[in-house]
N, C-alpha and C positions, 0 to 999 in steps of 0.2 A: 255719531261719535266724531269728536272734533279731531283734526288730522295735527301731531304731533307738532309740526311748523305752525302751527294756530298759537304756540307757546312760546316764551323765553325767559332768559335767565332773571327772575327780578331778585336775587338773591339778596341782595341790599338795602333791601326793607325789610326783610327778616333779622333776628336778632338770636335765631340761630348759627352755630358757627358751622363751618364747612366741617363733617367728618374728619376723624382723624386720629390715631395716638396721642397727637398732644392736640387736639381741642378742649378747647376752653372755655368754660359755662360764660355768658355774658353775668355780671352783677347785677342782682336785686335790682329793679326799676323803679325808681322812687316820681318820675314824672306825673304829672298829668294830663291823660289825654282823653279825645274821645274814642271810646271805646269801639272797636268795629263791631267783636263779638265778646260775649262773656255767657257764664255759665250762671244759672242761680240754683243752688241747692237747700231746701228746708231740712233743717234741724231740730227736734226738739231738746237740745244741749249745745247750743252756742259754746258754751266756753269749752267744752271736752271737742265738739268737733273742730271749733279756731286753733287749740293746741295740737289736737293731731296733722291738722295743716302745716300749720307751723314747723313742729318739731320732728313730724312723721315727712310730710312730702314738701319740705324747707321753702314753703311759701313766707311772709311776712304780711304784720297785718298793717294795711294802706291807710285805714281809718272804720273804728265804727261808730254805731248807734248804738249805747249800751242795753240790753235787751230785746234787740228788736232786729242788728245786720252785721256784719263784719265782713267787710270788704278786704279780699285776701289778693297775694299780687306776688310771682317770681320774677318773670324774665317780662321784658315790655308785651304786654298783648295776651299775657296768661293770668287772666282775672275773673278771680272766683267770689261770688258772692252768696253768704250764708247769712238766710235766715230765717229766723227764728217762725218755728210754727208746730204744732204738735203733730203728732201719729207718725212717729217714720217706720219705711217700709220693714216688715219683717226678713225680705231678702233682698239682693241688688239685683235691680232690673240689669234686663239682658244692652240694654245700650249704654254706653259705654262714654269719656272724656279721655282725649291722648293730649296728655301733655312732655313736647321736648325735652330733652335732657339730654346731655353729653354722655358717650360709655363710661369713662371714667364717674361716674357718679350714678349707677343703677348697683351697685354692690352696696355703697354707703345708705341711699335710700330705703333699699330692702332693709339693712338693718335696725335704722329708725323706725321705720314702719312694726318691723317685726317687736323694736322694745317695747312700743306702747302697744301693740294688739299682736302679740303673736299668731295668728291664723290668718292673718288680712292677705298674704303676698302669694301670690301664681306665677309662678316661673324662676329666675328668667327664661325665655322662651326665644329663639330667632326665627325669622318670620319669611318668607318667601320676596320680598321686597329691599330686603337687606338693611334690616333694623331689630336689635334687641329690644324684648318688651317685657317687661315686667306688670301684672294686674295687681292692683290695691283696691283694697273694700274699704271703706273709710267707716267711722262711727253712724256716720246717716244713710250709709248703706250706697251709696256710690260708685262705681265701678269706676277706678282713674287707670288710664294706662299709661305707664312712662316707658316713653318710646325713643330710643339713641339709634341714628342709624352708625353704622357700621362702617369702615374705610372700606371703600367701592374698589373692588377688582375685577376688572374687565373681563380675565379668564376666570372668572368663578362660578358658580353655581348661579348665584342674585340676578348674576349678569347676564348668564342667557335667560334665566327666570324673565327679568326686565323685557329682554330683545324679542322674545318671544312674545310680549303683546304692545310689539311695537316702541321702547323707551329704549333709547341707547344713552349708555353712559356718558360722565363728564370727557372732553379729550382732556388730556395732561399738557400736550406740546399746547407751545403759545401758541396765538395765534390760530389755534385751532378750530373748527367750524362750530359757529355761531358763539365767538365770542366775538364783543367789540372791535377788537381793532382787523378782524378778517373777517370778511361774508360770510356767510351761513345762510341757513333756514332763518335764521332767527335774527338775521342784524338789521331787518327794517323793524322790529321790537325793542332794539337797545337805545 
C-alpha cells in the first residue's frame, strides 16, 4: 500500500467542484477530447435508454450512429456509450459506474429518474467516506451511482472514518501543509 505522501493535490484537472453549500455542477462539456476512460453499455432500446440518460441522469447526447451507438457525455470525462445490441440482462449486475454530482442536485435526479421509472432509485444513502449516493438502474439494467461528496468536517464522523486508515482532511488555513505555496508532504508533487 502506497504511503499517503506518494500523493497530491491534482485537483485541477478534475472538473469536479470542491464540496460545498454552494458548489456548482461544471456545464455540459461539449469538447472533444481523447477519452482516458469510458463506459460501453448494450442496449436492446437505443432510443428509451438515450432518453433516460438524457432526461433521467441529465447526460446530453454528443453525437450518434443512428441504430447502431449514442455517444452520451455530462461533465468533461463522464462518457457513456450505448450500443445497440440485443438480450439485455434480466437484472443489474452487482458492479456498479459512480458518476459525480454536486449535493445540490441528487434530490432533482432521483426525481427525473423516478418520473420515467419509478422503481429505479436506492437511497439516498451516506456513505462512510463522506459522500451521498444515490443507486439508478437504468433501462438496460445498469447500476449508475451518483455520488456528491459532502462539505468535509474535520470534527466529524467521515473524518475520523478517513484518519483512521490513514487520509487526513483538506487544511482550511492557507498556506497550510501540502499546498503550493508552503511545504508539505506533497509540494515536490505540485
Amino acid at each position: 500500500m502506497a504511503c499517503m505522501s506518494d500523493h497530491y493535490n491534482a485537483f485541477e484537472i478534475s472538473p469536479v467542484p470542491a464540496p460545498g453549500p454552494d458548489a456548482v455542477p461544471p456545464e455540459p462539456f461539449h469538447g472533444i477530447y481523447g477519452m482516458p476512460a469510458f463506459v460501453t453499455i448494450p442496449t436492446d432500446d437505443l432510443a428509451a435508454s438515450a432518453e433516460f440518460w438524457v432526461r433521467g441522469l441529465g447526460f446530453f447526447e454528443l453525437f450518434a450512429i443512428p441504430g447502431t451507438l449514442v455517444h452520451l457525455r455530462r461533465w468533461a470525462f463522464q462518457d457513456v456509450l450505448l450500443v445497440a445490441a440485443p438480450g439485455v440482462l434480466d437484472e443489474a449486475p452487482a458492479m456498479s459506474l459512480s458518476i459525480a454530482c454536486v449535493l445540490d442536485q441528487v434530490d432533482s435526479l432521483v426525481e427525473s429518474c423516478r418520473a420515467l421509472r419509478p422503481d429505479c432509485v436506492e437511497g439516498p444513502r451516506d456513505t462512510y467516506w463522506n459522500t451521498r449516493d444515490v443507486t439508478v438502474i437504468t433501462p438496460e439494467k445498469a447500476r449508475i451511482v451518483l455520488t456528491a461528496a459532502k462539505p468535509f468536517d474535520p470534527a466529524g464522523q467521515e473524518a475520523r472514518n478517513l484518519a483512521a486508515i490513514g487520509i487526513t482532511g483538506p487544511d482550511d488555513t492557507p498556506g497550510g501543509p501540502g499546498t503550493p505555496d508552503t511545504p508539505g508532504d506533497n509540494a515536490e508533487h505540485a
